[in-house]
C-alpha positions in Angstrom: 88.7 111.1 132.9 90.9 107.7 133.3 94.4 108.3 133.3 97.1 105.7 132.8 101.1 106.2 133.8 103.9 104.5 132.0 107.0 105.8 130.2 107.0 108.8 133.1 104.4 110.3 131.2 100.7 110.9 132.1 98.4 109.8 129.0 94.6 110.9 129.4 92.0 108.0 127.9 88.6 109.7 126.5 87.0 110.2 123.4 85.9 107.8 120.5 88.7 104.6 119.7 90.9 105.5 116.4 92.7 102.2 114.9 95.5 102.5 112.9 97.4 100.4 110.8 100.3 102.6 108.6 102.3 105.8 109.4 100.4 106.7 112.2 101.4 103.4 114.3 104.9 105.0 114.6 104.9 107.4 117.9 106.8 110.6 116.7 104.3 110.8 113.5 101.1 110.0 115.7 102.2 112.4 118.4 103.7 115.4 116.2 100.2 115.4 114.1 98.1 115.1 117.9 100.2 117.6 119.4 100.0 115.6 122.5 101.6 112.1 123.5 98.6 108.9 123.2 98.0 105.8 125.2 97.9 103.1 122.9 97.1 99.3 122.5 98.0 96.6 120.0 94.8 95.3 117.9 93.6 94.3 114.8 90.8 93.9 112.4 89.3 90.8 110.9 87.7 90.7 107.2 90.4 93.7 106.1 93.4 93.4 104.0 96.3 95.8 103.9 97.9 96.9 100.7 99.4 99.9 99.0 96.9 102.7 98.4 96.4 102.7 94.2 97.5 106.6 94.1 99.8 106.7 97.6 102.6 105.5 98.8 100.8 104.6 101.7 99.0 101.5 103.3 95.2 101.3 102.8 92.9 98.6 103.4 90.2 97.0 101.8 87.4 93.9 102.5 89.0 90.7 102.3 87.2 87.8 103.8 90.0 85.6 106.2 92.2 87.9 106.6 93.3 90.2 109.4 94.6 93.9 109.7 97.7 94.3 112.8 97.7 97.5 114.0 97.2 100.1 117.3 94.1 101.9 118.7 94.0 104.8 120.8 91.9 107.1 122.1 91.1 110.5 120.1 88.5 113.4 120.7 86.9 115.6 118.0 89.9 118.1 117.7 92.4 114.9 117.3 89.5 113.4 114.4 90.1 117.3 112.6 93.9 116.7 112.7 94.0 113.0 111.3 91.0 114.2 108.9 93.8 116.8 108.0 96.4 114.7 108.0 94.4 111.8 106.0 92.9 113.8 103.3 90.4 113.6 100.7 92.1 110.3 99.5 90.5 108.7 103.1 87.3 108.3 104.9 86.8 107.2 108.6 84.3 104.3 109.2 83.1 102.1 111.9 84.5 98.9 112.8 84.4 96.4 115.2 88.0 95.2 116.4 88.9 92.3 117.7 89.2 93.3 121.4 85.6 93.7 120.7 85.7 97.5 120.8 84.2 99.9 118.2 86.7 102.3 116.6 86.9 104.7 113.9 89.4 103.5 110.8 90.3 104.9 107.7 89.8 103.6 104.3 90.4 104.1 100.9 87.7 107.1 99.8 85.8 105.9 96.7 83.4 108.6 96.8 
């Protein structure tokens, strides 16, 4: 297990990447639903717009050719993906993507299933 050190606190890297974009790019929400502290970096995501979710007052995103998603990704292993499943609801869905630091990571979308 990699560890990094910064703020004075120890912050373990494993698991599968999580990008966010909304609520969970602010530390005390991220953190309080985790129940731990996470290591994060600044990314984003090409070919993705954000707006309002239709039925939320929360950020979604949706396919838009030339344009470009801001957010964070950190690392996240299967308990963390339970909690943010929690956390994300029925009104979600994780998928796949490719960021634009050229790693793979998990994002959630609008659920139209």
């Amino acid at each position: 297990m990699l560890q990094w050190f910064g703020k004075n606190k120890i912050h373990s890297v494993q698991g599968m990447n999580v990008f966010v974009y909304g609520t969970l790019m602010r530390d005390d929400i991220r953190d309080s639903i985790l129940g731990k502290i996470t290591y994060w970096e600044e990314d984003s995501l090409d070919g993705f717009t954000k707006e309002m979710h239709p039925d939320l007052p929360y950020p979604c995103i949706f396919n838009k050719k030339d344009s470009t998603v801001y957010g964070i990704r950190f690392k996240a292993d299967e308990e963390d993906l339970k909690r943010l499943d929690r956390y994300e609801t029925e009104f979600y869905k994780r998928i796949i993507v490719k960021l634009n630091s050229g790693e793979e990571s998990f994002v959630y979308v609008e659920n139209l299933d």
